[in-house]
TIPADO-677876 format. One record per residue (C-alpha): x, y, z; residue in one letter; residue number from 1. Coordinates in Angstrom, 2 decimals. Layout:
// residues N
<pt <X, Y, Z>, "A", NUM>;
...
END
This chain:
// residues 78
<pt <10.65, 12.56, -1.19>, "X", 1>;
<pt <7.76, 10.96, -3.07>, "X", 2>;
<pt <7.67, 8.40, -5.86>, "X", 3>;
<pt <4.41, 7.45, -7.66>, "X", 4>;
<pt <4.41, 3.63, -7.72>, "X", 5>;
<pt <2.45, 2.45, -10.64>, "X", 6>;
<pt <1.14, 5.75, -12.27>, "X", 7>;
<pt <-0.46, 2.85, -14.84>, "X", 8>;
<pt <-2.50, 0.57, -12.47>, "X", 9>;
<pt <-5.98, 1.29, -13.50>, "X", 10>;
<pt <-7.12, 1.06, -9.83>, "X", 11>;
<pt <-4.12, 1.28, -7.23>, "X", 12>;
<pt <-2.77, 4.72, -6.44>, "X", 13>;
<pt <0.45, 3.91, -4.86>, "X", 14>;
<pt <3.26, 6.07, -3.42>, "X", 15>;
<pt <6.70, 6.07, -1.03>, "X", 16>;
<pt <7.02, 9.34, 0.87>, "X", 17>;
<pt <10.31, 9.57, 2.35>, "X", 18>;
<pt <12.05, 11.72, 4.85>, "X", 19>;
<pt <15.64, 11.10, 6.52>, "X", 20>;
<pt <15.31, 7.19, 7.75>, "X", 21>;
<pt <11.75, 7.08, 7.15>, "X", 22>;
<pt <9.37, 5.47, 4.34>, "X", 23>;
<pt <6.39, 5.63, 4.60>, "X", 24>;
<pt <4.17, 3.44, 1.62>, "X", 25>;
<pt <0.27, 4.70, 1.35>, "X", 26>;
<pt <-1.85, 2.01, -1.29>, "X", 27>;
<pt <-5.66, 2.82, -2.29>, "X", 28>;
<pt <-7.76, 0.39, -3.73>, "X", 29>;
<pt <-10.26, 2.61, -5.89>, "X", 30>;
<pt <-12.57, -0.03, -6.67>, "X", 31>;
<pt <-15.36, -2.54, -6.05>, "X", 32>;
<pt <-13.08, -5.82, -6.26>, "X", 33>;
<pt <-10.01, -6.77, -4.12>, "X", 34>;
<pt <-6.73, -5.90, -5.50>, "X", 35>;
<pt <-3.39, -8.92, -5.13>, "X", 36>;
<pt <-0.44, -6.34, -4.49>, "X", 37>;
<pt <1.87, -9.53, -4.23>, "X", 38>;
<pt <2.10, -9.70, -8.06>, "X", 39>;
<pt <3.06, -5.80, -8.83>, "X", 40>;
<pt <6.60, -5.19, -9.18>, "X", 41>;
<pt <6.99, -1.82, -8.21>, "X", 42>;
<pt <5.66, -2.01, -4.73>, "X", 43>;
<pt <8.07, -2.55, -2.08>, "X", 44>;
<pt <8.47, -5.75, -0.30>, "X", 45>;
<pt <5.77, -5.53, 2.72>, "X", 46>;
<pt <7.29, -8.64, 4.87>, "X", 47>;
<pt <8.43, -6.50, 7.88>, "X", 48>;
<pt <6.41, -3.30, 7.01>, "X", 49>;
<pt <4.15, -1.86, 10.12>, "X", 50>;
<pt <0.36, -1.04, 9.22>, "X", 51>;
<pt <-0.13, 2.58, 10.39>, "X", 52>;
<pt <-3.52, 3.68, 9.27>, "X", 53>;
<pt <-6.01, 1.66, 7.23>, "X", 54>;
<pt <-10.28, 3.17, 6.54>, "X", 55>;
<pt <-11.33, -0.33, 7.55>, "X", 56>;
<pt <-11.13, -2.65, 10.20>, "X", 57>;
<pt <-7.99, -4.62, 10.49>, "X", 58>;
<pt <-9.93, -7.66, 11.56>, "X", 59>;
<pt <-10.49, -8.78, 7.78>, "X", 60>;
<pt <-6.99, -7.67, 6.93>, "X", 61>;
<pt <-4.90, -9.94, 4.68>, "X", 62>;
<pt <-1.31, -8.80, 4.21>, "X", 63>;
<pt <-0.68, -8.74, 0.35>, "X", 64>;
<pt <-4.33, -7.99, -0.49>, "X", 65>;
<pt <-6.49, -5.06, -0.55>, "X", 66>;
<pt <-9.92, -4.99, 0.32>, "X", 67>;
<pt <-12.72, -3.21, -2.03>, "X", 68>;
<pt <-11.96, 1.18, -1.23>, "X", 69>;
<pt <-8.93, 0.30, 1.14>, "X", 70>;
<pt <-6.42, 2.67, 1.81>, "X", 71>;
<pt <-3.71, 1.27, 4.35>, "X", 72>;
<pt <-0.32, 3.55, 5.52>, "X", 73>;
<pt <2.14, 1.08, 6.20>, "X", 74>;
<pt <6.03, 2.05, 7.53>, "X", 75>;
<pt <8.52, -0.04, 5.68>, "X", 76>;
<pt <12.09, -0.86, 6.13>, "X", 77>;
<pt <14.32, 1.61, 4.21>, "X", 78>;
END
């Protein structure tokens, strides 16, 4: 399955891909400024989600906050 997340957000392209017991959430900041996912409604709750895949270092990873052109996969609970 896949649900668009906020087909609105100016600069977050956000989906779920599903398949049996998995979900799978992919977010990508498409712009120049960090992006606060903690105040969007429609994402799911990333407490006990597993990063997957991210295009930059995890090093300067904050959970809850995209950097500038971030995409990160992250596995979350179902």
């Amino acid at each position: 399955d896949f649900v668009l997340l906020v087909p609105e957000h100016e600069s977050l392209w956000a989906f779920t891909r599903s398949h049996g017991s998995e979900t799978w959430l992919v977010t990508a900041n498409l712009s120049e400024a960090s992006l606060d996912l903690t105040d969007l409604a429609h994402l799911p709750d990333l407490t006990d989600a597993d990063l997957l895949l991210s295009n930059l270092d995890s090093a300067g990873a904050r959970p809850g906050m995209l950097r500038p052109w971030e995409v990160r996969i992250l596995r979350i609970a179902a």
